[in-house]
C-alpha positions in Angstrom: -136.6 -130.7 -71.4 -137.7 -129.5 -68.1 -138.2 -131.6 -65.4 -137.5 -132.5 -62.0 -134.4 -134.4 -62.5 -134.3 -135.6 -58.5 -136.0 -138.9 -58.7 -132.5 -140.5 -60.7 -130.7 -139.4 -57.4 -130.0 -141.8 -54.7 -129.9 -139.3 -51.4 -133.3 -140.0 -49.5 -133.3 -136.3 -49.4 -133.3 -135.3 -52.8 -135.8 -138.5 -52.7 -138.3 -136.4 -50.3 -138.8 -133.5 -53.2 -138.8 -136.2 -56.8 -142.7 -135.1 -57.2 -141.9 -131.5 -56.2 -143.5 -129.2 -59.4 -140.1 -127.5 -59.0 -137.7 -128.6 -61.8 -135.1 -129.7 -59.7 -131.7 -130.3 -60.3 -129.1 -132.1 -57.8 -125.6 -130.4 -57.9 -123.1 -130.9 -60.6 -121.9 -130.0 -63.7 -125.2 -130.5 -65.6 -126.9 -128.1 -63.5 -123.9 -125.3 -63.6 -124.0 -125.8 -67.4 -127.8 -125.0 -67.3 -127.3 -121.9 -65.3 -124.2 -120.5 -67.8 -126.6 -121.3 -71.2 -129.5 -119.8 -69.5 -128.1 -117.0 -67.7 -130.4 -117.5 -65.3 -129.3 -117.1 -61.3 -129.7 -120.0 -59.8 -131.8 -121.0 -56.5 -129.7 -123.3 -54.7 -131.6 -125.3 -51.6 -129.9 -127.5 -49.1 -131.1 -129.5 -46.4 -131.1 -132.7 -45.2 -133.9 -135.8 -44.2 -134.1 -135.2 -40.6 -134.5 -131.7 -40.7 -138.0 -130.6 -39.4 -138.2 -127.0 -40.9 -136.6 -128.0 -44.4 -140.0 -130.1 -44.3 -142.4 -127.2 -43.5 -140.6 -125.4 -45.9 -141.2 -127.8 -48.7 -144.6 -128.4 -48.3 -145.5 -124.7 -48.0 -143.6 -123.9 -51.2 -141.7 -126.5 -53.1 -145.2 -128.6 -53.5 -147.2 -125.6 -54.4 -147.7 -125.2 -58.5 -147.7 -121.4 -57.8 -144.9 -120.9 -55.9 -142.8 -123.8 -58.4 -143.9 -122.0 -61.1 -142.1 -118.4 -60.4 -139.1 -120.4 -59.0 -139.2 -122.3 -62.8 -139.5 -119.2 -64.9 -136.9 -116.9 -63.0 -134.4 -119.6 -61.9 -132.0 -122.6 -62.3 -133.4 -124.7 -58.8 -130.4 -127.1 -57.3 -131.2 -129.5 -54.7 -128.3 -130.2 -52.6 -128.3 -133.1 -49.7 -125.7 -131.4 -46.6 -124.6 -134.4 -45.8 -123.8 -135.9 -49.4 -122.0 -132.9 -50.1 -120.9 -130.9 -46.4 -117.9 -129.2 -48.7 -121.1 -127.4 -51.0 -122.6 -126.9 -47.8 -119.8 -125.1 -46.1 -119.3 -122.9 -48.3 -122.7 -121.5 -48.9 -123.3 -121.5 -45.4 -119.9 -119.4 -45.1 -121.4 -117.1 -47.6 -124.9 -116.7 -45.3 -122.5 -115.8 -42.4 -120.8 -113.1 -44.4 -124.4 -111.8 -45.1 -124.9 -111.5 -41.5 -127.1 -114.1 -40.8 -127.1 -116.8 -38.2 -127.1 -120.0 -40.7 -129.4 -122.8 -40.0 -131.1 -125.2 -42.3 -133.5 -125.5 -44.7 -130.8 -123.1 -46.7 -131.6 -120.6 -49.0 -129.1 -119.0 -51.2 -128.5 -117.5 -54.4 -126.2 -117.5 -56.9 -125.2 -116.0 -59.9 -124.8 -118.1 -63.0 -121.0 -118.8 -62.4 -122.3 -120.6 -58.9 -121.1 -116.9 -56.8 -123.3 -116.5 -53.7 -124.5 -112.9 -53.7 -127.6 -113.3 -50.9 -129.6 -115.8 -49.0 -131.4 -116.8 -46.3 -132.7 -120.0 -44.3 -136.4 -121.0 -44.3 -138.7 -118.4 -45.9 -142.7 -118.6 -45.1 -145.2 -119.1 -47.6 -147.0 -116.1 -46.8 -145.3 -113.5 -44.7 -145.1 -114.6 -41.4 -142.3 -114.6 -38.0 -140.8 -111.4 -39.0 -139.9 -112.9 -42.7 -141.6 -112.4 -46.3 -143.4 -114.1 -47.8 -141.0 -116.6 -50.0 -142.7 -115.3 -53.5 -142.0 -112.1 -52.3 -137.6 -112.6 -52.6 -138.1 -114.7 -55.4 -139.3 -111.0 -57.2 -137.5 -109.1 -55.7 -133.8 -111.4 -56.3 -134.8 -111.8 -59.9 -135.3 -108.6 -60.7 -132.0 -107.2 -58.5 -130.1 -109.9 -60.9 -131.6 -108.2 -63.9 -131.5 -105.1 -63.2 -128.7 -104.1 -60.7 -126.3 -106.5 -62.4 -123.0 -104.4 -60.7 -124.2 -104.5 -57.1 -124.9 -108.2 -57.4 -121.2 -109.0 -59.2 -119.5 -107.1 -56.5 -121.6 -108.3 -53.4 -120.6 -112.1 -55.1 -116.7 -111.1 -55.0 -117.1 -109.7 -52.1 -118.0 -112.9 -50.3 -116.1 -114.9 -52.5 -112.9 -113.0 -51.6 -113.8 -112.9 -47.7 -114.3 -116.4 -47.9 -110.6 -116.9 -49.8 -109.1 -114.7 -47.3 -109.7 -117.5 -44.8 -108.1 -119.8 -46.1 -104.8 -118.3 -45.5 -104.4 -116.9 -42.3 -101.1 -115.6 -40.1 -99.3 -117.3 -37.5 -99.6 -116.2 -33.5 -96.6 -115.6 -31.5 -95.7 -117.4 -28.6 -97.4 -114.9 -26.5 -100.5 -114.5 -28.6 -101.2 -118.1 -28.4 -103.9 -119.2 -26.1 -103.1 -121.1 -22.7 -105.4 -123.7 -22.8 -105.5 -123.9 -18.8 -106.9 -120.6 -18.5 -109.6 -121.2 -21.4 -110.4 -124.6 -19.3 -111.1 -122.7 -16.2 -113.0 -120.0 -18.2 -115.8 -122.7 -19.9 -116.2 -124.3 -16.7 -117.3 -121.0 -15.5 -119.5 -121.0 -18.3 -121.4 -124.2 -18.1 -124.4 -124.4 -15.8 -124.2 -125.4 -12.8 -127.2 -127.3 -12.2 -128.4 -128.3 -15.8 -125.2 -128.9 -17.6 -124.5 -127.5 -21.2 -123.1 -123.7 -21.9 -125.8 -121.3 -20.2 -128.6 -120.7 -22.1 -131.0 -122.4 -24.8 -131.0 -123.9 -27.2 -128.5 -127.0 -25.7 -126.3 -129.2 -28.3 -124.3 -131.8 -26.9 -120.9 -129.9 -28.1 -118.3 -132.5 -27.9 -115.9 -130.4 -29.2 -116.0 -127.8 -26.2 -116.7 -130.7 -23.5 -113.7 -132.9 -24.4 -111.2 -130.2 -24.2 -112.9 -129.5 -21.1 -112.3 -133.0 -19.9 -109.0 -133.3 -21.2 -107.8 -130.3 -19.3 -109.8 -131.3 -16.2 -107.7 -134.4 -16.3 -104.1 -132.5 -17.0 -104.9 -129.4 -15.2 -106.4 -131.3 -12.0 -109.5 -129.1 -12.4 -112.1 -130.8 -10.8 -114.6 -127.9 -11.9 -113.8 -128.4 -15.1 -114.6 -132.2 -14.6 -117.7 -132.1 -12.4 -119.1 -129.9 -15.6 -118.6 -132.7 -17.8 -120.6 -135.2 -15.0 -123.6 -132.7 -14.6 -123.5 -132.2 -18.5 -123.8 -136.0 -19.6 -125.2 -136.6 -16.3 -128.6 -134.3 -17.5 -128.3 -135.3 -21.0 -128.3 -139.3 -20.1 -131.9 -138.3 -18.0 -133.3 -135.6 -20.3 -135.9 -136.1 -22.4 -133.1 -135.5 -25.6 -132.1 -138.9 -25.0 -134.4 -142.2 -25.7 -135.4 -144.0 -23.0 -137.6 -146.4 -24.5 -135.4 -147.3 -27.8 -132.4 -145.6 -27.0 -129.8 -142.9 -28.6 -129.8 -139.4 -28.4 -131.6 -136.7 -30.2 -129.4 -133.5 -31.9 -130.1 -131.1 -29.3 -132.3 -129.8 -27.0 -134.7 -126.6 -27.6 -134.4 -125.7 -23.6 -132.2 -125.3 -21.2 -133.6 -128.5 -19.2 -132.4 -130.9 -21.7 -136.2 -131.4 -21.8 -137.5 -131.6 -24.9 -135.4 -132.2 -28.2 -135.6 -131.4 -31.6 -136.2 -135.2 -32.3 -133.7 -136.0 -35.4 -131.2 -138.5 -34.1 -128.0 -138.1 -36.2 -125.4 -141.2 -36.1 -122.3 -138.3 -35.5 -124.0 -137.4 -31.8 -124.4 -141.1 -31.0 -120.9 -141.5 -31.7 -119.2 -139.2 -30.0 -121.6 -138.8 -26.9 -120.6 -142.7 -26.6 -117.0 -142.3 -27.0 -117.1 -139.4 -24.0 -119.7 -140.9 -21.9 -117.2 -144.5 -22.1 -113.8 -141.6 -21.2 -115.9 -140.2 -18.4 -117.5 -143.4 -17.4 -113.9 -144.5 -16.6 -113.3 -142.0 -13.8 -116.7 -142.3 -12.3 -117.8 -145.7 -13.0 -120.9 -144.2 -12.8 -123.3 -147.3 -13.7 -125.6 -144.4 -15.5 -123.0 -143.9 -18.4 -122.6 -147.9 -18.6 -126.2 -148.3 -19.0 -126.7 -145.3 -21.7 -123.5 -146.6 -23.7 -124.8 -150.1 -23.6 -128.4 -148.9 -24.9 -127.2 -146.5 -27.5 -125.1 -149.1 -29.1 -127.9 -151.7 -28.9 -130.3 -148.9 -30.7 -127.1 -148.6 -33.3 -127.4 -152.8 -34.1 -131.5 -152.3 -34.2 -132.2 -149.8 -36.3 -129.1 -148.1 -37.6 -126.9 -150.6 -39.4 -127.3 -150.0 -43.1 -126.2 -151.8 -46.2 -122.8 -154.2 -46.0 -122.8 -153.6 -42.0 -122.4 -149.7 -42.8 -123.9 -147.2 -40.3 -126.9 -145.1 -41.6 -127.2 -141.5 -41.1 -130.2 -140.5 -39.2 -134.0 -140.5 -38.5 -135.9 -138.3 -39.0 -137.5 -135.9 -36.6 -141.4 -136.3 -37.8 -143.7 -139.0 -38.6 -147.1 -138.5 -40.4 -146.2 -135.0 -40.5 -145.7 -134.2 -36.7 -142.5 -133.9 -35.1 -141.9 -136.1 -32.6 -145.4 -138.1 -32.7 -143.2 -141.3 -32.8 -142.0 -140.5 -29.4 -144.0 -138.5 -26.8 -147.1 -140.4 -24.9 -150.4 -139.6 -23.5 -150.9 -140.8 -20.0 -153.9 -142.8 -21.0 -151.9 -145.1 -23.2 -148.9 -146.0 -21.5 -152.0 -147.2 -18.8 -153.8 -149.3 -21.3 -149.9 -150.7 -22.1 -148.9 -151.1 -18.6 -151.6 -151.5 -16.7 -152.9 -149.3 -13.8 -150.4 -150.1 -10.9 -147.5 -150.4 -13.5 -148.6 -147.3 -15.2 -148.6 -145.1 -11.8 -144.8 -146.5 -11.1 -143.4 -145.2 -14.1 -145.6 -142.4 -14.7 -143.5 -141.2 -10.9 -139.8 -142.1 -12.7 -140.4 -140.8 -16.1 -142.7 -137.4 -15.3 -145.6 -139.0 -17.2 -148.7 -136.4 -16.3 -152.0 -135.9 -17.5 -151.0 -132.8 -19.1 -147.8 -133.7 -20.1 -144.5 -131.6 -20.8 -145.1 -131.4 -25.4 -148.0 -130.2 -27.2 -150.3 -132.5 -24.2 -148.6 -135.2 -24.5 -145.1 -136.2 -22.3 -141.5 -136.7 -23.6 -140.3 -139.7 -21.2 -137.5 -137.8 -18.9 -135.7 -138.4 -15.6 -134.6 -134.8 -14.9 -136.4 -134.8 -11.8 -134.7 -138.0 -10.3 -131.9 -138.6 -11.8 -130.3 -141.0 -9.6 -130.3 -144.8 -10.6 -132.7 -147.1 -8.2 -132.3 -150.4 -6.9 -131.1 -153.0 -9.0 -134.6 -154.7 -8.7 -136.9 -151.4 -9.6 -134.3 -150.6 -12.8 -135.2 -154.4 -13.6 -139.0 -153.9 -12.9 -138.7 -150.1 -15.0 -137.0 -152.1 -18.0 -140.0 -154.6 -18.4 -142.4 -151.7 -18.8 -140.2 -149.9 -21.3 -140.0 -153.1 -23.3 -143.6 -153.4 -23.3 -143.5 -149.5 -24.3 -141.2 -149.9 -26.9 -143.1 -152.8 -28.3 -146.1 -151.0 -28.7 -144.4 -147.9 -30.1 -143.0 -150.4 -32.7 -146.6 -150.4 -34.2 -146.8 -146.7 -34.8 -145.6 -145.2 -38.0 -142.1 -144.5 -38.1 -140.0 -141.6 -38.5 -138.3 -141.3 -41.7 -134.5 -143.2 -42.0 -131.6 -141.7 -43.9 -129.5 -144.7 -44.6 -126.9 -143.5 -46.5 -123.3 -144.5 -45.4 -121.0 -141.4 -45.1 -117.5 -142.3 -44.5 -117.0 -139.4 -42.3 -119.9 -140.2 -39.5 -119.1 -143.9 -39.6 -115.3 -143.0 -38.9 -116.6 -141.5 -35.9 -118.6 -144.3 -34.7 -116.4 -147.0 -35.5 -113.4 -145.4 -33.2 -116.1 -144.8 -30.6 -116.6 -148.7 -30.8 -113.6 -150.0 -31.0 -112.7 -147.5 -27.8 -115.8 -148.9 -25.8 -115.0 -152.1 -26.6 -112.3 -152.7 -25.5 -113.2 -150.9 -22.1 -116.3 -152.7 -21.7 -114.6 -155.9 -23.0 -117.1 -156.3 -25.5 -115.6 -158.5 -28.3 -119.2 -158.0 -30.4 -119.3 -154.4 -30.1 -115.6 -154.6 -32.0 -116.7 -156.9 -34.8 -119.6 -154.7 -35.2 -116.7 -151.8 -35.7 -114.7 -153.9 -37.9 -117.9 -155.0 -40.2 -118.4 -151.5 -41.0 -114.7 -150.2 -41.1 -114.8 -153.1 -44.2 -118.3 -152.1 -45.8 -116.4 -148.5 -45.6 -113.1 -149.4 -47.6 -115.1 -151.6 -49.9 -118.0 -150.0 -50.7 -116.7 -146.6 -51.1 -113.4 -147.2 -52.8 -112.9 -145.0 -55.5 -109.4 -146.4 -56.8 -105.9 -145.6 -56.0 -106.4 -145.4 -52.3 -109.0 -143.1 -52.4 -112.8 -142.4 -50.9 -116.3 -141.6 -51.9 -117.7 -139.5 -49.5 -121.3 -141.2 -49.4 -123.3 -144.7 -50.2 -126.8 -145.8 -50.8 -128.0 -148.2 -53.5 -125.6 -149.6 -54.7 -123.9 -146.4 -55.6 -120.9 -144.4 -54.5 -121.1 -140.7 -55.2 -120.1 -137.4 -53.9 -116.4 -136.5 -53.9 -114.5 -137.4 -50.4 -113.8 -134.3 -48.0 -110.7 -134.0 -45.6 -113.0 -135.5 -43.0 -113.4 -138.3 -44.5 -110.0 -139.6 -44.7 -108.9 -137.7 -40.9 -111.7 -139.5 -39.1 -111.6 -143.0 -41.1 -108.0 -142.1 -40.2 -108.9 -142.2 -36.8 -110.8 -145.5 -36.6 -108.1 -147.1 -38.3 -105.7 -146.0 -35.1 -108.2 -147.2 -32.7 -108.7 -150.3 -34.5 -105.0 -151.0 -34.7 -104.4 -150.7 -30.5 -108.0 -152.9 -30.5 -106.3 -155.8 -32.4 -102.7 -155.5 -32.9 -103.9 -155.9 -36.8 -101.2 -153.6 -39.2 -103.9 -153.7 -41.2 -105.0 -150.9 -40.1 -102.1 -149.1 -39.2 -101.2 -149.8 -42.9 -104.7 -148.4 -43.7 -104.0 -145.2 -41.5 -100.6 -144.7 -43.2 -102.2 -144.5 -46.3 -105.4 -142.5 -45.8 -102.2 -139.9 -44.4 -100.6 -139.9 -47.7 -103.9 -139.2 -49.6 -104.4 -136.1 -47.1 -100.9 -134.7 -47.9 -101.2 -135.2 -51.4 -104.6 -133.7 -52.1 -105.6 -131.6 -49.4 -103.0 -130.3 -47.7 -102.0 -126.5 -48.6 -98.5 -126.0 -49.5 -98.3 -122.4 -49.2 -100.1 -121.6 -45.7 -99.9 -125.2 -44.5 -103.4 -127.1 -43.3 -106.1 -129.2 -44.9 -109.0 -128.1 -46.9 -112.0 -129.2 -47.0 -112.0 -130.0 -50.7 -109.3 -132.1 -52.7 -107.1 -130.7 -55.2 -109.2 -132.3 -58.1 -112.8 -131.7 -56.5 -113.9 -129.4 -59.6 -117.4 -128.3 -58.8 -116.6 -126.4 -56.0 -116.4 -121.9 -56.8 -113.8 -122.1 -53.8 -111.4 -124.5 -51.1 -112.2 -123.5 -48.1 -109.8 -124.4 -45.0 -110.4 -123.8 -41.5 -109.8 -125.5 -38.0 -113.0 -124.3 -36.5 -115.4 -126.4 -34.6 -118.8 -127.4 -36.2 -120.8 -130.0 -34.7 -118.8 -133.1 -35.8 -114.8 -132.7 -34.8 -112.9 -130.2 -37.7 -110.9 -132.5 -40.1 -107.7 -130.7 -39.0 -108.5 -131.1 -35.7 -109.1 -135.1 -36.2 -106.0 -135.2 -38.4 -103.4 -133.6 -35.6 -104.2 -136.3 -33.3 -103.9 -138.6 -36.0 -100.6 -137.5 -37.0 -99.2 -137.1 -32.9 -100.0 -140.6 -32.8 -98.5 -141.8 -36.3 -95.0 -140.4 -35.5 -95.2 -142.5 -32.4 -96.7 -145.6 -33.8 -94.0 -145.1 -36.7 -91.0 -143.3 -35.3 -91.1 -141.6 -38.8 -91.2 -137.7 -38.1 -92.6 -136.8 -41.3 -95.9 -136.8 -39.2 -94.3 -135.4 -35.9 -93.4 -132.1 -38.7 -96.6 -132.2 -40.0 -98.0 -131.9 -36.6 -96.2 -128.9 -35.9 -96.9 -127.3 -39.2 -100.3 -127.6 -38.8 -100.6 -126.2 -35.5 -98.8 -123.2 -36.6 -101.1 -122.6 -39.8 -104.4 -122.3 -37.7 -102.8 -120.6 -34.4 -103.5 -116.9 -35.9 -107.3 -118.6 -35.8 -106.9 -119.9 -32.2 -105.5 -117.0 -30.8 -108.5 -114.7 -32.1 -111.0 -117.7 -31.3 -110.0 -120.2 -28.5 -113.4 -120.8 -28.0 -114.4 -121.8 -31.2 -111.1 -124.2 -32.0 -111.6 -126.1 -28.6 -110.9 -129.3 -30.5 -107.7 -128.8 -32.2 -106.4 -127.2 -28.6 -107.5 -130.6 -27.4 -105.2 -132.2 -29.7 -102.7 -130.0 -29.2 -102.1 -131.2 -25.4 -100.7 -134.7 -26.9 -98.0 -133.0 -29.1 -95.0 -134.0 -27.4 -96.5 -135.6 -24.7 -98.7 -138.5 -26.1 -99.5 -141.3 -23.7 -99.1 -144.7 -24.8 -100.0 -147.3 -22.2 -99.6 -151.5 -22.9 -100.6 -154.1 -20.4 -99.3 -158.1 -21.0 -102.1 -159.7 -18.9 -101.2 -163.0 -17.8 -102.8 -164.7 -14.7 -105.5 -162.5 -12.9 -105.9 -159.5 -14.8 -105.1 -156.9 -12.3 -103.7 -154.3 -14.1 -106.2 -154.6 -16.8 -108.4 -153.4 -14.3 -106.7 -150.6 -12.5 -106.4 -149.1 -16.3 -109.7 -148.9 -16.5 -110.4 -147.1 -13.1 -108.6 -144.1 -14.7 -109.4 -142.1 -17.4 -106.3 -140.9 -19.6 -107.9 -139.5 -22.2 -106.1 -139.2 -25.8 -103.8 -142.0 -24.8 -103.1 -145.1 -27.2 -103.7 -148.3 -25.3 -102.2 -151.7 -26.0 -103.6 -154.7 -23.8 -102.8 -158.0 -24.7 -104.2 -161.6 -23.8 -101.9 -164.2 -24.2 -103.2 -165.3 -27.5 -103.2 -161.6 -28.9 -101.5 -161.2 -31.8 -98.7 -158.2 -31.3 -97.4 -156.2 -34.2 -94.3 -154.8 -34.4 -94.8 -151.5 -34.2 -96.9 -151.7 -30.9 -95.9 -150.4 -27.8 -96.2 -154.5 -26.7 -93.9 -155.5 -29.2 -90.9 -157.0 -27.1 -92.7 -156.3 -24.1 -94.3 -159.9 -23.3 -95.9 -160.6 -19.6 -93.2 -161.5 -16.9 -93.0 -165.0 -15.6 -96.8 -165.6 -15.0 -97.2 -162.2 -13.9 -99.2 -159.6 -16.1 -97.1 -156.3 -17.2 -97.6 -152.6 -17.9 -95.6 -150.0 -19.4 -96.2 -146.1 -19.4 -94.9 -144.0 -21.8 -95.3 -140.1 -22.0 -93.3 -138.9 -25.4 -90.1 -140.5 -25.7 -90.2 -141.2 -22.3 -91.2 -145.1 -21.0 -91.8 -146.9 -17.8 -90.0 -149.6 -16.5 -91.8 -153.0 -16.6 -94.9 -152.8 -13.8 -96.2 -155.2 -12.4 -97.4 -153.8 -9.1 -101.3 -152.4 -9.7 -100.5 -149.7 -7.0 -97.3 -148.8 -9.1 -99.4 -148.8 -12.2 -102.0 -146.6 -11.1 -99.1 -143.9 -10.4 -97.5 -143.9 -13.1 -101.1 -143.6 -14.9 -101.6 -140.3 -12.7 -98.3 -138.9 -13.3 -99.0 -139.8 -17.3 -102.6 -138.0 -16.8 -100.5 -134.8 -15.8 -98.7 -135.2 -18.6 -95.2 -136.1 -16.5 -92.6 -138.7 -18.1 -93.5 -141.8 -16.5 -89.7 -142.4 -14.8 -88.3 -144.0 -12.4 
């Protein structure tokens, strides 16, 4: 029977399109079945909630009869949700790059009936409009190239199919052909602008990938370029109109160059990572801006982002009542009736409120023009009016929220947490980690140690990808130096052994995306490129640098290496694009572990936290901390009544500190990565 089998999903985004005409099917063996009995090619369509243009794209075509109907007749439509299934995603999107196109989202590909991408395409216009055809228009014209130049399609499908498993293989560089991560450093500094922050140009995504390594190797390299780039980045993006200022939390990216106006989606994987480098940076600066944004993102997280079980949901949406961004922007005229004259004028001066406004007549809230903090007593005046802002904007009709759990994104947030947490000695925002590190291992168990991918309902679903386990992998670590629990060290160790056995490639060495048993997927793609959430490989090798130091078992100190050698072929051709794994790389050998016994006046608590040391693995204990053997503070209690440090780079440790001036040199020598001797 034909229908539109959507509405017995549980993916708010298949959700959006269960009253589409279109008979829709989600992804799966059902649907591939169809497409083999039928012989039809099938039309496969992914996006996801928050995406402004996959909306546009469905109401122009996926809720008009016409348009559904020629879609019904010629193909086999699949639905697919990106972010309940990234590994389908990846490996159309692949495909669309080997077609020469750009990529982007709504996506639009087809297949033939054995799921083989032979062409596609992104968002397609009702009627032909922006230099594309009309979306009818390729429906024709694909059906009747499928019927009736059946040879050019089979070879363009394995053609991409074999370009896509060509990648997954890959040589080794020699020594010389491997990229010297100083001189990349130096060359994105160069690249970033000077005044704005970002890489030159529009549009502007956050881009933690490219900004840690450049923080990392401002730190080792003593490149203060390379570090002032990161300040003016998160500097502009903390005042920019891509971050919230009323509710806080940051939008995906920024259409301009300004950091002006966003495209409004807030996705939890930004959040996370823009708070675990704004809490590195924040270190190093203590600038009182980065406190403040941290502190208001995470109180955003509690209000409107915690999902079921203590889980983290996965976005809002960009639009409300079929505008993008109408839940955000303001008119002049209202913020006065909210505020009052006087009040009104004030923060209209701060926030670049106009008459005309900076959107469509209305103004995105922004600081870009200011961006210095002001006295303690105007900040406390400023945050009265956006309270009174934000109350009122409660009362408008909200943008959509996506509140699926995906293992992958809340792995990223919980290690942010448990980082800032332990900086900002916040013993809620760590319970807040742990809550959803358990609704995580609970809720998507799927037996013998293993992971769903995604949760909502009730329901577990969608098989888990590499990054699932690598960056649960890495909030188990930073839980473990937050707690002193083996717990999760056990946890870690575990999720590691799951990796190996079901992702890792034994003849070219590296993770794939997909397990060993994922069945519905035409191929396994591997690859240690940056996207923008951190590559699973690239998660994984700090992972395992800091499991063979945790463990002194070198089963993970040979994986490391074997893993760097798969992908550095890749690196060597693309340093730019693997910034994140060359981030990772500068701990292998020379991992910092750091422990402080406080006792008495916390002194050397402190200093630590005037420093950053970024990638290290800290230990600080109270002295009703629990301390697991296989810490760095196990046998290393506080001296007499005087608190303790030790600095270890590699194999290499400190003598006992106790001296904060000591302390902070060894923490400088250890930022260099030197051996913290005598």
């Amino acid at each position: 029977m034909s229908e539109n089998r959507l509405k017995y999903e549980t993916s708010p985004y298949l959700l959006q399109h269960q009253e589409n005409p279109v008979h829709w099917w989600a992804w799966g063996p059902e649907a591939l079945a169809e497409a083999k009995r039928t012989g039809k090619p099938i039309l496969l369509s992914v996006g996801y909630a928050a995406c402004h243009w996959c909306h546009v794209m469905a109401h122009e075509s996926f809720e008009d009869e016409a348009t559904a109907g020629v879609m019904n007749e010629l193909f086999i439509n699949i639905k697919v949700d990106r972010e309940e299934r990234p590994d389908i995603d990846a490996i159309y999107m692949g495909a669309l790059h080997r077609l020469g196109e750009q990529g982007g989202w709504p996506m639009t590909m087809f297949l033939d009936s054995d799921a083989r991408p032979f062409w596609g395409g992104t968002y397609f216009p009702k009627q032909q409009r922006f230099g594309r055809p009309a979306f009818v228009t390729v429906l024709l014209r694909i059906a009747e190239a499928y019927q009736n130049q059946s040879e050019n399609v089979r070879k363009n499908a394995e053609a991409i199919l074999a370009s896509l498993k060509e990648d997954a293989g890959g040589e080794a560089a020699s020594p010389e052909q491997k990229p010297k991560i100083e001189d990349l450093v130096q060359r994105i500094a160069h690249a970033v602008d000077r005044e704005h922050g970002g890489l030159s140009g529009a549009p502007k995504f956050p881009q933690w990938n490219v900004f840690w390594l450049l923080w990392r190797g401002g730190i080792r390299f003593d490149d203060q370029r390379a570090r002032n780039a990161v300040v003016t980045t998160l500097r502009n993006i903390c005042q920019g109109g891509i971050y919230d200022h009323l509710g806080g939390g940051f939008a995906r990216y920024s259409v301009d160059e300004l950091w002006l106006v966003p495209h409004f989606e807030k996705m939890l994987y930004d959040n996370a990572l823009l708070i675990d480098l704004l809490t590195e940076v924040w270190r190093e600066t203590h600038d009182q801006l980065f406190a403040t944004r941290i502190a208001e993102t995470v109180a955003w997280l509690e209000r409107e982002m915690i999902s079921e079980a203590g889980g983290f949901a996965a976005s809002l949406d960009a639009d409300s009542e079929g505008e993008e961004g109408k839940f955000y922007v303001w008119s002049a005229a209202e913020i006065k009736d909210v505020l009052g004259a006087e009040d009104a004028a004030a923060f209209a001066r701060v926030y670049a409120v106009t008459a005309d406004g900076n959107f469509e007549g209305h103004t995105i809230l922004n600081r870009l023009d200011s961006q210095a903090l002001l006295s303690e007593m105007e900040e406390t005046r400023l945050a009265g009016m956006r309270a009174k802002l934000l109350t009122r904007r409660a009362s408008r009709i909200r943008p959509g929220w996506d509140d699926k759990i995906l293992a992958d994104w809340n792995g990223l947030m919980i290690a942010a947490l448990a980082r800032a947490a332990i900086v900002f000695e916040r013993p809620d925002w760590l319970a807040l980690s742990e809550r959803a590190f358990a609704c995580i291992v609970t809720k998507l168990a799927a037996g013998d140690g293993r992971l769903y991918h995604a949760y909502r309902a009730g329901l577990a679903k969608a098989p888990a990808t590499a990054s699932d386990y690598a960056n649960m992998t890495w909030a188990a670590l930073r839980l473990f130096a937050a707690t002193g629990s083996d717990t999760y060290l056990d946890q870690a160790v575990r999720w590691t052994e799951v990796l190996d056995r079901h992702y890792w490639d034994d003849t070219n060495g590296g993770y794939f995306t997909a397990a060993d048993d994922t069945g519905d997927v035409v191929v396994r793609l591997k690859s240690a490129a940056d996207d923008a959430v951190p590559n699973a490989n690239a998660i994984q090798l700090s992972n395992l640098v800091t499991l063979a130091a945790l463990t002194g078992e070198s089963c993970y100190d040979d994986r490391a290496r074997d893993l760097i050698k798969a992908f550095s072929g890749a690196a060597a051709r693309s340093p730019i694009g693997h910034c994140g794994l060359l981030a990772a790389e500068l701990d292998l050998d020379r991992l910092v572990q750091i422990a402080v016994s406080v006792a008495g006046h916390p002194e050397l608590r402190s200093q630590l936290m005037k420093l950053s040391v970024p990638g290290a693995v800290e230990f600080i204990a109270e002295e009703t901390t629990p301390v697991s053997p296989r810490s760095l503070l196990s046998g290393k209690p506080a001296v007499g009544d005087k608190s303790t440090a030790y600095v270890c780079v590699g194999p290499v440790c400190s003598a006992p500190i106790h001296e904060p001036k000591i302390f902070r040199q060894r923490l400088q020598h250890a930022r260099f990565g030197d051996a913290a001797t005598e």
